[in-house]
C-alpha positions as CSV (number, residue, x, y, z in Angstrom):
1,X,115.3,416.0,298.1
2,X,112.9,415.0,295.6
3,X,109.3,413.8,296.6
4,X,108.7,409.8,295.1
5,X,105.1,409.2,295.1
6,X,104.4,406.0,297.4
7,X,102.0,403.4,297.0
8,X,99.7,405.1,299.7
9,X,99.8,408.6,297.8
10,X,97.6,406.3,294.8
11,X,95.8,403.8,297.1
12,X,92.7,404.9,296.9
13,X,92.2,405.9,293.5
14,X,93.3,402.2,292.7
15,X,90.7,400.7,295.0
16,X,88.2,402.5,294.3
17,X,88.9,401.6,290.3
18,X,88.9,398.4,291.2
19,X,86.1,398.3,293.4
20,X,84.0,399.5,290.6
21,X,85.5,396.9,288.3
22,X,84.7,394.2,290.6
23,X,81.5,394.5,291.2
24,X,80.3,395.2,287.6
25,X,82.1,392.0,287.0
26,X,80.1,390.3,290.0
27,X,76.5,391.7,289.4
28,X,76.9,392.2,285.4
29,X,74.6,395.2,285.5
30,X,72.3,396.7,283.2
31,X,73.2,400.1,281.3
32,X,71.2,403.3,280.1
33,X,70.2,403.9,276.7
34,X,73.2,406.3,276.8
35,X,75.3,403.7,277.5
36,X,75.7,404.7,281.1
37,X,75.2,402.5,284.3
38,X,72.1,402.2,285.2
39,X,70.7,404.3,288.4
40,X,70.4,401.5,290.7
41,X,74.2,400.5,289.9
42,X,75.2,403.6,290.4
43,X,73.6,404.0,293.7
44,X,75.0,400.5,294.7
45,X,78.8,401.3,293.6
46,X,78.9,404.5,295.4
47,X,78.7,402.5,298.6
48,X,82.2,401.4,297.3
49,X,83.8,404.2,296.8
50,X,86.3,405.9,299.4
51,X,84.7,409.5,299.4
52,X,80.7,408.4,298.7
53,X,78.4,410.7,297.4
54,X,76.1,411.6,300.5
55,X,73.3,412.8,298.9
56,X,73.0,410.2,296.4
57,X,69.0,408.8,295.4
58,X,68.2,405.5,293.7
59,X,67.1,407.6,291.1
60,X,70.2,409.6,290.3
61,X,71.8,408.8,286.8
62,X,75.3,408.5,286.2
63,X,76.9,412.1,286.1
64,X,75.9,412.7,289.4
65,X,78.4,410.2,290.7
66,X,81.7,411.8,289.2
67,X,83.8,409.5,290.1
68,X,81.9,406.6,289.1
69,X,81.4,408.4,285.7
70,X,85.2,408.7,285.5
71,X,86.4,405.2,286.7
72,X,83.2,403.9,284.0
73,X,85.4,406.0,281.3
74,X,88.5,404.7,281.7
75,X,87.4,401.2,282.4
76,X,85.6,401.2,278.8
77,X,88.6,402.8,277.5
78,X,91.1,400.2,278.3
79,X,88.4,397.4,277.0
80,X,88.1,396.3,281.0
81,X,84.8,396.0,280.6
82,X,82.4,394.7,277.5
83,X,79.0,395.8,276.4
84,X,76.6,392.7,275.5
85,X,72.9,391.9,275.6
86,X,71.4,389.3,277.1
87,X,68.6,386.9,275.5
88,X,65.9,389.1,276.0
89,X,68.1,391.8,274.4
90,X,68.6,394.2,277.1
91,X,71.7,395.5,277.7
92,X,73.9,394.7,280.2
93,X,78.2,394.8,281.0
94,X,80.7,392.2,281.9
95,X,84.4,392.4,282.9
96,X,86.6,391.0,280.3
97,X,89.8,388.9,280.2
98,X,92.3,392.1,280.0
99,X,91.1,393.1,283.3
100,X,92.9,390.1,284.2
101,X,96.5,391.5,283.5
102,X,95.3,394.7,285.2
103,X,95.1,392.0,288.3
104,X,98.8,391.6,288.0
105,X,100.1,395.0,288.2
106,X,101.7,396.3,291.6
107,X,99.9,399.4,292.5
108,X,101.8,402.0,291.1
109,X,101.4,400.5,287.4
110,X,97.8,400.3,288.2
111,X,97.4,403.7,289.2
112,X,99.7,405.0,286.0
113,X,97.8,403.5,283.7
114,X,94.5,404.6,285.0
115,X,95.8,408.7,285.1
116,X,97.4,407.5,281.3
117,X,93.9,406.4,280.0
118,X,92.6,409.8,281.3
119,X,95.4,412.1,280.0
120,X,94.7,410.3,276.3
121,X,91.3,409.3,276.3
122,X,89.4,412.3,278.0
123,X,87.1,414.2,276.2
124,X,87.0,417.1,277.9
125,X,83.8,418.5,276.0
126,X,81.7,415.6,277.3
127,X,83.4,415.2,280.6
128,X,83.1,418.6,282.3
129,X,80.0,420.3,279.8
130,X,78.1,420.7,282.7
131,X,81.0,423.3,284.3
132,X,80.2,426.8,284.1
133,X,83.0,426.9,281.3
134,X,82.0,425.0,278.2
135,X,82.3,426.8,276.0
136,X,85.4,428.6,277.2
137,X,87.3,425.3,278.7
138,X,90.2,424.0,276.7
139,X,93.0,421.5,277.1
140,X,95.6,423.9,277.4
141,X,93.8,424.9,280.6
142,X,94.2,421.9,281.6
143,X,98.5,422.4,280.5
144,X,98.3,425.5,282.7
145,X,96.8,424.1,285.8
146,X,99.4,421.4,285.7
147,X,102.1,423.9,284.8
148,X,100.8,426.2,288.1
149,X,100.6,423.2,290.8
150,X,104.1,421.8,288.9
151,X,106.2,425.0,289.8
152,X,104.8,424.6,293.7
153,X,107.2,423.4,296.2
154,X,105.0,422.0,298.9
155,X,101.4,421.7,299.2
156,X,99.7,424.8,300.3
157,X,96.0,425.9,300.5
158,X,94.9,428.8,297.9
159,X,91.9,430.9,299.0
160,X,89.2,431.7,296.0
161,X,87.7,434.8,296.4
162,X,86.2,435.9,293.7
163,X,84.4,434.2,291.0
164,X,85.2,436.6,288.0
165,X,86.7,434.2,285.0
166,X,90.4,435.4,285.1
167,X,93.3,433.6,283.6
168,X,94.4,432.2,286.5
169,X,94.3,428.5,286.7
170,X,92.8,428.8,290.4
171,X,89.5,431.5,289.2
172,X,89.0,428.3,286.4
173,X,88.9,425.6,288.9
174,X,86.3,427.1,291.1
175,X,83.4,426.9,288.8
176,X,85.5,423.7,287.3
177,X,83.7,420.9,290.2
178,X,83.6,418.0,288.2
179,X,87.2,418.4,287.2
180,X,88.4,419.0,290.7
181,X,86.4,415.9,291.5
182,X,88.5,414.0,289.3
183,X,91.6,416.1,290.5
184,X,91.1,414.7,293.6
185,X,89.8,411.0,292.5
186,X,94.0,410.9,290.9
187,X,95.1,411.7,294.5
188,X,96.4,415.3,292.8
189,X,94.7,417.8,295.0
190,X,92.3,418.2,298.2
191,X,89.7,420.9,297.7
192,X,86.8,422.3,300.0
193,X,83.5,423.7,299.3
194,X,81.1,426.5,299.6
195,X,78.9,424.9,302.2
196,X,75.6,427.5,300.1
197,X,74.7,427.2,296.6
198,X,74.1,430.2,295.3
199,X,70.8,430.5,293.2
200,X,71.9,429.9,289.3
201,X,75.2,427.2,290.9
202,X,74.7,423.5,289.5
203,X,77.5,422.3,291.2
204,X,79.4,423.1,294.6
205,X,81.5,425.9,294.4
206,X,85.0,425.8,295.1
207,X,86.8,427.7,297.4
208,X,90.2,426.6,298.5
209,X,92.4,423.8,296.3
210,X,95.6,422.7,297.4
211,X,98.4,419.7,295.7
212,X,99.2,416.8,297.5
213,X,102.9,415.8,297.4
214,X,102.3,413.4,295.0
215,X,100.2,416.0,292.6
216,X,103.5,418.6,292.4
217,X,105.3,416.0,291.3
218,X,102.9,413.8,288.7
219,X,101.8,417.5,287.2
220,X,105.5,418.3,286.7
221,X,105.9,415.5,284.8
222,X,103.3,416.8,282.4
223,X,105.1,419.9,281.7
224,X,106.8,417.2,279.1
225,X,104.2,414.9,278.7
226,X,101.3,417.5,278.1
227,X,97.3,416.8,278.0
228,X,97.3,418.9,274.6
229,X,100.0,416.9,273.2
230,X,98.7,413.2,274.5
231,X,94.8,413.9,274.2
232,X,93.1,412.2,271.1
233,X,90.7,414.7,271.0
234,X,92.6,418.1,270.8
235,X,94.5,420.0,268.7
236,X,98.4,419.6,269.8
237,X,99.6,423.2,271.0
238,X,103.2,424.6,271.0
239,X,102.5,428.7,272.4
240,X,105.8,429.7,271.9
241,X,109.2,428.9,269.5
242,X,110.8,426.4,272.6
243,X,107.5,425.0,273.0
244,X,107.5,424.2,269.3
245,X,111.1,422.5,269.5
246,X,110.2,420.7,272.1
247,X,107.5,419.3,270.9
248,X,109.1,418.5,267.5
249,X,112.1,417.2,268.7
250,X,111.4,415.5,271.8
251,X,107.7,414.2,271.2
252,X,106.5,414.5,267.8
253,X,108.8,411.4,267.2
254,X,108.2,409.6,270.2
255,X,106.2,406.3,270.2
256,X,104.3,405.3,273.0
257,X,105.7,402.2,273.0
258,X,109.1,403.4,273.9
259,X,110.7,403.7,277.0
260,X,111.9,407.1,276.6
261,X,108.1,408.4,276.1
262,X,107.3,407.1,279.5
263,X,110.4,408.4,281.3
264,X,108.6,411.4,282.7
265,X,106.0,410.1,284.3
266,X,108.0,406.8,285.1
267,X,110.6,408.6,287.3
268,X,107.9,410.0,289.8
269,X,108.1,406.6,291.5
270,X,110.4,404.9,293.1
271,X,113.0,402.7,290.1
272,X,111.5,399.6,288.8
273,X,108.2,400.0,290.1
274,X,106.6,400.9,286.7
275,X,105.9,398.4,284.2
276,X,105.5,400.7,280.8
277,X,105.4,398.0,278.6
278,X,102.3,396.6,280.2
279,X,100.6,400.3,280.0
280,X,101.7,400.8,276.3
281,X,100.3,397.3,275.5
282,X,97.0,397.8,276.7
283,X,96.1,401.4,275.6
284,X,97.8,401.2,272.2
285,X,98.8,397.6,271.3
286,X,96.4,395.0,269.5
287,X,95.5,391.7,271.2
288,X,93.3,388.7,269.9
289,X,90.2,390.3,272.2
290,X,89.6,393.8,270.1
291,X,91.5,393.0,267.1
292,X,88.2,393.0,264.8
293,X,90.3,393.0,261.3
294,X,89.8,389.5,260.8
295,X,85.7,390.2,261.6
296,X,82.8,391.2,259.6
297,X,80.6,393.8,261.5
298,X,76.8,394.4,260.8
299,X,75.5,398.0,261.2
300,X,72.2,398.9,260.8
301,X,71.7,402.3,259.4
302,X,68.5,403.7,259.8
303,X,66.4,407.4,258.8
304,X,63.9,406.5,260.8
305,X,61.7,403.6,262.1
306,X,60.8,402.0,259.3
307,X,63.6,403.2,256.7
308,X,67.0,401.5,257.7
309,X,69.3,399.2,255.5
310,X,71.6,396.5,257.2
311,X,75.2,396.5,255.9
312,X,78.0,394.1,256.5
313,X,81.6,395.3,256.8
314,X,84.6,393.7,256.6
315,X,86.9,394.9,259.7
316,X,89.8,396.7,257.3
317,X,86.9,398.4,255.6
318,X,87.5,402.6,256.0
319,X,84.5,404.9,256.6
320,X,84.9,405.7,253.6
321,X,83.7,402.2,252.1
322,X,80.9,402.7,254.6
323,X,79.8,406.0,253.5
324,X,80.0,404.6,249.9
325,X,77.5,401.6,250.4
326,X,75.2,403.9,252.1
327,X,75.0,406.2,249.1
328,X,74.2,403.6,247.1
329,X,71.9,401.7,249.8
330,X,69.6,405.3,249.8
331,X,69.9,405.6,246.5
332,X,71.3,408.8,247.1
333,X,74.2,411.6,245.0
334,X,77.8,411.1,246.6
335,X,78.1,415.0,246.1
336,X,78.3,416.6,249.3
337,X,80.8,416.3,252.6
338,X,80.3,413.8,255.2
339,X,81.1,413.1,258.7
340,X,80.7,409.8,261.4
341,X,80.5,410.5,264.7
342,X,81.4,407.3,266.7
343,X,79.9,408.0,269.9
344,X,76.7,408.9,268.3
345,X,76.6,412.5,269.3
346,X,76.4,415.1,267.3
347,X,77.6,417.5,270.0
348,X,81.2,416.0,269.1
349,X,81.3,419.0,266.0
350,X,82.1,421.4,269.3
351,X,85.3,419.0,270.1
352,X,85.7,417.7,266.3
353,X,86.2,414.5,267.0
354,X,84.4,413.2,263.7
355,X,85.9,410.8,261.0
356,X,85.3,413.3,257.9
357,X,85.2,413.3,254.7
358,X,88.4,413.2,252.9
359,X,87.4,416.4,251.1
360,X,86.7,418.3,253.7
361,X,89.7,421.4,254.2
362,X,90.9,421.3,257.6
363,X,94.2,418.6,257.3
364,X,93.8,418.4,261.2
365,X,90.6,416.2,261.3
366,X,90.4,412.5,260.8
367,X,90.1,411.6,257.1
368,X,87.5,408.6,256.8
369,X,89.4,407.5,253.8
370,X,92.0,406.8,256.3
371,X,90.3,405.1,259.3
372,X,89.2,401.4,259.1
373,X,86.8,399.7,261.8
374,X,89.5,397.3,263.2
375,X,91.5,400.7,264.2
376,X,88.4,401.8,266.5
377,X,87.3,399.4,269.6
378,X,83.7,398.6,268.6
379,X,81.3,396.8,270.7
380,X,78.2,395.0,270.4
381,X,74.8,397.9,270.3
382,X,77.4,400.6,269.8
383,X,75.5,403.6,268.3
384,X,77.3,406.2,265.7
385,X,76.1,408.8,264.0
386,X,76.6,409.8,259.9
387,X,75.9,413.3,258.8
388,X,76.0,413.6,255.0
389,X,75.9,417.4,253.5
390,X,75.9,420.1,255.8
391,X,73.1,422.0,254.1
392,X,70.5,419.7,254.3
393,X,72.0,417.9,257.1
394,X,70.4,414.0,256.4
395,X,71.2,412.4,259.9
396,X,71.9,408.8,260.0
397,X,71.6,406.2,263.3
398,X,73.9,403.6,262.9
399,X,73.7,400.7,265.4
400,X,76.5,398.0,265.5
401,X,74.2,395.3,265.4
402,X,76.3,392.4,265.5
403,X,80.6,391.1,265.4
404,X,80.9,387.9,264.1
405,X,84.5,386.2,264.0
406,X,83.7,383.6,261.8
407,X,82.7,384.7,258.8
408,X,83.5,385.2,255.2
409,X,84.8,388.7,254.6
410,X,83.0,390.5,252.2
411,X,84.8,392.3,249.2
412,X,83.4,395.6,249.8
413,X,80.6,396.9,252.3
414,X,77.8,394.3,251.5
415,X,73.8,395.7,251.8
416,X,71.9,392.4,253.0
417,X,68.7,394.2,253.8
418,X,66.8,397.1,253.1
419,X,63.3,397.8,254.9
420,X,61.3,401.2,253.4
421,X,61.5,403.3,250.7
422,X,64.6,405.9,250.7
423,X,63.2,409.7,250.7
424,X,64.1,411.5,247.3
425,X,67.1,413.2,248.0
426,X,66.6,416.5,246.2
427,X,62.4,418.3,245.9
428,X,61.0,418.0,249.5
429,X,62.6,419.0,252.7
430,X,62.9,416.2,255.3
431,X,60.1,417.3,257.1
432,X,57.8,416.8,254.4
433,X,59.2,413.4,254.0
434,X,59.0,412.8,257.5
C-alpha cells in the first residue's frame, strides 16, 4: 500500500520556517554586509529551531547555522521577507505582505512550497562550497541521490565506511554535511555523525544516512520532476535516449502553472490537500508587491570610491540598455563581451549564472539583451556585479540605490550623476590607474 506523507512527516520543517519568519518579522533585524543575518540574530533564531545548533557563539555568522541559512534562502526567494534601511541607513529586514498568504496554507502546501523554492531556486555552488566536493558536486548528483533513496522500499540505515569519492550516492553524502543538513531540515532523511573530527574535516563526517517514509516517497516523485530539470541555475540533463523523451515530451512543454506539472509531487499527499495554484503564484506569478515594470530603479555603478556614475532605469529596461549607458557613462569602446552577475559575486562564472552578453557563444546562458529588471526581484541596497572584457577584466559595483514607484519612466537608461574622472580605457593597466 502506498506511503502518503502526513502532516506530522513535514511539521517541523514548517515550524521551524515559520519560526524564523516570525521573529524576523517581530525584531526586524539587522543584516551583514553579505546580506546575511547578523550574528546576534542568528544566535537568537537558533533557540527556535527544532534541532538547535549546540555549539553555537554569539559571534558565529550565518553558515554556521545551516538551517537558518536555508530557511533565510528560501524565505528571500519567495519575497517573504524585504531588505530596507533604516534612517541612519543601516540595513535591516522586515516580513512582507505575501507572507500573509503563506499564513493561509494548511501545512502540507506550506511545506511543498518551501521543498519547491529549494528544488528551483538552490544554487548549489554557493550553498554546499564549503563541502569537501566543490568542485566535483553537480545537480545530477543531486538526481542520483533522489533516484537511490526513490527505488528504497522502507527506511533502512546505510553504514559509510570508507571515505574514498566513489559514484555512489552514499560515499557523496558523507563529506556532503551541509546538504544532509538540509536533507534532514525537508524531513527526507535522519543521519548520524562521526562523534571525532579528523584533522583536515571542516564539517562532521557522516556515517550512517537512512530515508524517512515520507523521503522514499517525495524523492520518487523527483524521478519526474528532477533538480536538473527544475533548477535555474543548471544545465537541464537527459543521460540517456528515454531520458531525453521524457524530458521533451513530458516537461520541456510543461508550465508551472499547470496542474499536470505539479501532479508528481502533488500525489505524495493525501487528495485535496495541495493547493498548486497558490505555490505557482507565488514562485512564478507577478503581483503588485515585486512587479517593478511600472518603476524606475537607480543604481549606482562605481570603479572605485570616488569614480561611480548614478543611472536611472526604467523597469522593462534589459541589461543590455544598462550595459549601453555604462559605456557611454565611462566613456568607454562597446567592443568587448560582458557579463552582470546579480548577486554580486564573481564566483557565480563556476555555476554561470551571469546575464551575458548577447555575443557571447554558448546559447545556454542568459542573453542580457533578453532579461529586463522587472523579470528579476530586486531590492533596496542589492549589490551586482558587471564585468566588461575578459582580458582586461574592468570590474564594476553596482548598488541598487533606490525603487521609486512614482516616477516618470525614462526613455532609455538615464546618467543623472557622475563623480570622478573615468580611467582611459586602453595605455595603462588598472593598477597604474588605481
Amino acid at each position: 500500500m502506498r506511503y502518503y506523507i502526513k502532516e506530522d512527516d513535514i511539521l517541523s520543517t514548517v515550524r521551524d520556517f515559520t519560526r524564523l519568519c516570525e521573529y524576523i518579522g517581530g525584531c526586524e533585524p539587522p543584516i551583514t554586509k553579505k546580506s546575511n543575518l547578523s550574528p546576534k540574530a542568528c544566535f537568537e533564531a537558533n533557540d527556535l529551531m527544532s534541532n538547535p545548533r549546540k555549539t553555537a557563539k554569539p559571534t558565529d555568522h550565518m553558515p554556521k547555522y545551516e538551517a537558518i541559512t536555508l530557511f533565510w534562502k528560501i524565505a528571500i526567494t519567495v519575497g517573504f521577507v524585504r531588505r530596507d534601511a533604516k534612517i541612519a541607513s543601516k540595513p535591516y529586514v522586515t516580513l512582507t505582505e505575501r507572507y500573509d498568504s503563506f499564513k493561509q496554507m494548511n501545512p502540507c502546501t506550506q511545506y511543498l512550497l518551501i521543498f519547491a523554492s529549494w528544488m528551483f531556486s538552490l544554487d548549489i555552488y554557493e550553498a554546499y562550497e564549503g563541502d569537501l566536493y566543490e568542485n566535483h558536486f553537480r545537480g545530477y548528483d543531486i538526481d542520483y541521490i533522489f533516484h537511490f533513496f526513490g527505488k528504497m522500499k522502507e527506511p533502512e540505515w546505510i553504514s559509510i565506511t570508507s571515505r574514498i569519492f566513489n559514484v555512489d550516492p552514499i560515499h557523496i553524502l558523507s563529506n556532503m554535511y551541509t546538504l544532509v543538513h538540509h536533507l534532514s531540515d525537508f524531513g527526507l532523511v535522519d543521519y548520524k555523525l562521526d562523534e571525532k573530527k579528523g584533522d583536515f574535516d571542516k564539517y562532521p563526517r557522516v556515517i550512517k544516512i537512512s530515508p524517512t517514509k515520507a523521503g522514499i516517497e517525495l524523492m520518487r516523485s523527483c524521478e519526474i520532476r528532477r533538480f536538473t530539470w527544475l533548477n535555474a541555475f543548471e544545465e537541464p540533463m537527459a543521460q540517456s535516449e528515454d531520458d531525453q523523451i521524457i524530458y521533451q515530451n513530458d516537461f520541456e512543454q510543461l508550465s508551472p502553472m499547470d496542474e499536470s506539472f505539479w501532479k508528481p509531487f502533488t500525489s505524495c499527499f493525501p487528495e485535496n490537500m495541495i493547493d498548486y495554484r497558490v505555490i505557482s503564484g507565488l514562485l512564478f506569478g507577478d503581483t503588485p508587491e515585486n512587479d517593478t515594470s511600472t518603476c524606475v530603479l537607480r543604481f549606482k555603478v562605481q570603479l572605485k570610491p570616488k569614480c561611480y556614475r548614478i543611472i536611472n532605469c526604467a523597469g522593462t529596461h534589459t541589461f543590455e540598455d544598462l550595459h549601453i549607458a555604462i559605456q557611454q557613462a565611462f566613456d568607454f569602446d562597446d567592443d568587448h563581451l560582458y557579463v552582470f552577475y546579480p548577486d554580486g559575486s564573481r564566483s557565480s562564472r563556476r555555476s554561470r549564472r551571469g546575464i551575458y552578453s548577447p555575443y557571447c557563444e554558448d546559447s545556454g546562458q542568459l542573453s542580457a539583451g533578453d532579461i529586463r529588471f522587472c523579470d528579476l526581484h530586486f531590492y533596496t541596497g542589492q549589490r551586482l556585479t558587471y564585468l566588461f572584457d575578459f582580458g582586461d577584466e574592468w570590474e564594476f559595483t553596482l548598488t541598487l540605490m533606490d525603487i521609486y514607484d512614482q516616477a516618470v519612466l525614462p526613455i532609455r537608461p538615464e546618467i543623472v550623476e557622475s563623480v570622478g574622472s573615468a580611467p582611459p580605457q586602453y595605455g595603462q593597466q588598472w593598477g597604474a590607474y588605481d
